[in-house]
C-alpha positions as CSV (number, residue, x, y, z in Angstrom):
1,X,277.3,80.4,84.0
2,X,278.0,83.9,82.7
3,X,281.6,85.0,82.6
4,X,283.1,86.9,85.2
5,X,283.1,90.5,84.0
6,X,282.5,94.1,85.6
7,X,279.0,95.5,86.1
8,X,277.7,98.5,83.8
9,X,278.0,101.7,85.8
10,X,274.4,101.9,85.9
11,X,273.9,98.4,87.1
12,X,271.3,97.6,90.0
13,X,273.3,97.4,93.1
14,X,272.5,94.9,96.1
15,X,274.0,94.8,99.4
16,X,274.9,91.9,100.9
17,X,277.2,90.5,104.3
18,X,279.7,87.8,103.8
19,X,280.2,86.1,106.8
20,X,283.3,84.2,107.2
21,X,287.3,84.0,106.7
22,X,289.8,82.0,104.5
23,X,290.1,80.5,101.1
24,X,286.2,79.0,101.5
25,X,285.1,83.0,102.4
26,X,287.3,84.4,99.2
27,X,285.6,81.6,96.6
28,X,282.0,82.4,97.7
29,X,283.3,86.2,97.7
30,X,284.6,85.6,93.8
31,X,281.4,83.3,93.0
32,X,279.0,85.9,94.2
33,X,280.9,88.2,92.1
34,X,280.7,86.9,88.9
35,X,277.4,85.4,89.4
36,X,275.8,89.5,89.8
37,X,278.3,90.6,87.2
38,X,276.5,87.8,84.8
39,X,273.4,89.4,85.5
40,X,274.4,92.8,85.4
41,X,274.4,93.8,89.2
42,X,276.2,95.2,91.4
43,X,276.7,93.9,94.6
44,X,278.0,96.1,97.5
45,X,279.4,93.2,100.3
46,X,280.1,93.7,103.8
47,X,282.6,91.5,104.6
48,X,282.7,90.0,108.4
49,X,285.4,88.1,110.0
50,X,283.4,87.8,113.6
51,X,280.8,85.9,112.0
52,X,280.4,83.9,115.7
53,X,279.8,88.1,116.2
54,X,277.1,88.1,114.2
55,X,275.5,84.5,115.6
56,X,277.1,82.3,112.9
57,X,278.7,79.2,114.7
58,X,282.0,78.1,112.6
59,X,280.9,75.3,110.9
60,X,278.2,77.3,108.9
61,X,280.9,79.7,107.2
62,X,281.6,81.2,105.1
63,X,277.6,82.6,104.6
64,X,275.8,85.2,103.0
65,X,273.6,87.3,104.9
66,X,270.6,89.8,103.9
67,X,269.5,92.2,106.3
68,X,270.7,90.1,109.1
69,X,269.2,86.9,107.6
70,X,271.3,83.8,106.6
71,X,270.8,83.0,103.1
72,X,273.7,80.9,102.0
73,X,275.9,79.0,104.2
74,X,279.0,76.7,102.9
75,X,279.8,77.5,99.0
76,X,276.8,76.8,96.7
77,X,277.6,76.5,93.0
78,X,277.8,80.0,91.1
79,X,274.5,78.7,89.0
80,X,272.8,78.5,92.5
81,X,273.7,81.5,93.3
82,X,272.7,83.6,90.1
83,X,269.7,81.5,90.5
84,X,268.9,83.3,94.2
85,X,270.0,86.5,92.8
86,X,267.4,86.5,90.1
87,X,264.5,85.8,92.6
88,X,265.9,88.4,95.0
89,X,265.9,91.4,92.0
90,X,262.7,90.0,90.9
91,X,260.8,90.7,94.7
92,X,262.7,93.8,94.9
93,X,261.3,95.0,91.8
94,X,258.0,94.2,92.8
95,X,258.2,96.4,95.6
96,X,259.6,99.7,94.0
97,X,256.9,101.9,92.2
């Protein structure tokens, strides 16, 4: 795992929703952070307390959501996450000219 350090100003930026509240919600808020600042992204997050709002029952918070999509529910391992993160910038690249 990469240490948790700021993103270059120029660094790809990524949106994502985090979907939950409490201490679980704030660690997969700090993982996510450090595991895009390892990379070198930046992520802009959306942070929702109404996940039941969004169609998220309880017991599947805190989660991370992509255009409405679930991606992550409980609180993977940072690795895990750096791990999605790659494959996410990777298709995105794909699809820019």
């Amino acid at each position: 795992m990469n240490s948790c350090r700021l993103p270059p100003p120029n660094a790809f930026r990524l949106t994502l929703t985090l979907a939950g509240s409490g201490e679980l919600m704030l660690r997969l808020e700090k993982r996510l952070s450090c595991a895009a600042a390892g990379l070198g992204l930046a992520l802009d997050l959306e942070i929702r307390k109404d996940a039941e709002a969004l169609g998220i029952p309880f017991e599947q918070t805190p989660a991370v959501l992509v255009d409405g999509q679930m991606v992550f529910s409980g609180l993977p391992r940072t690795e895990e996450i750096e791990g999605w993160l790659r494959t996410r910038i990777a298709a995105l690249s794909k699809d820019q000219p």
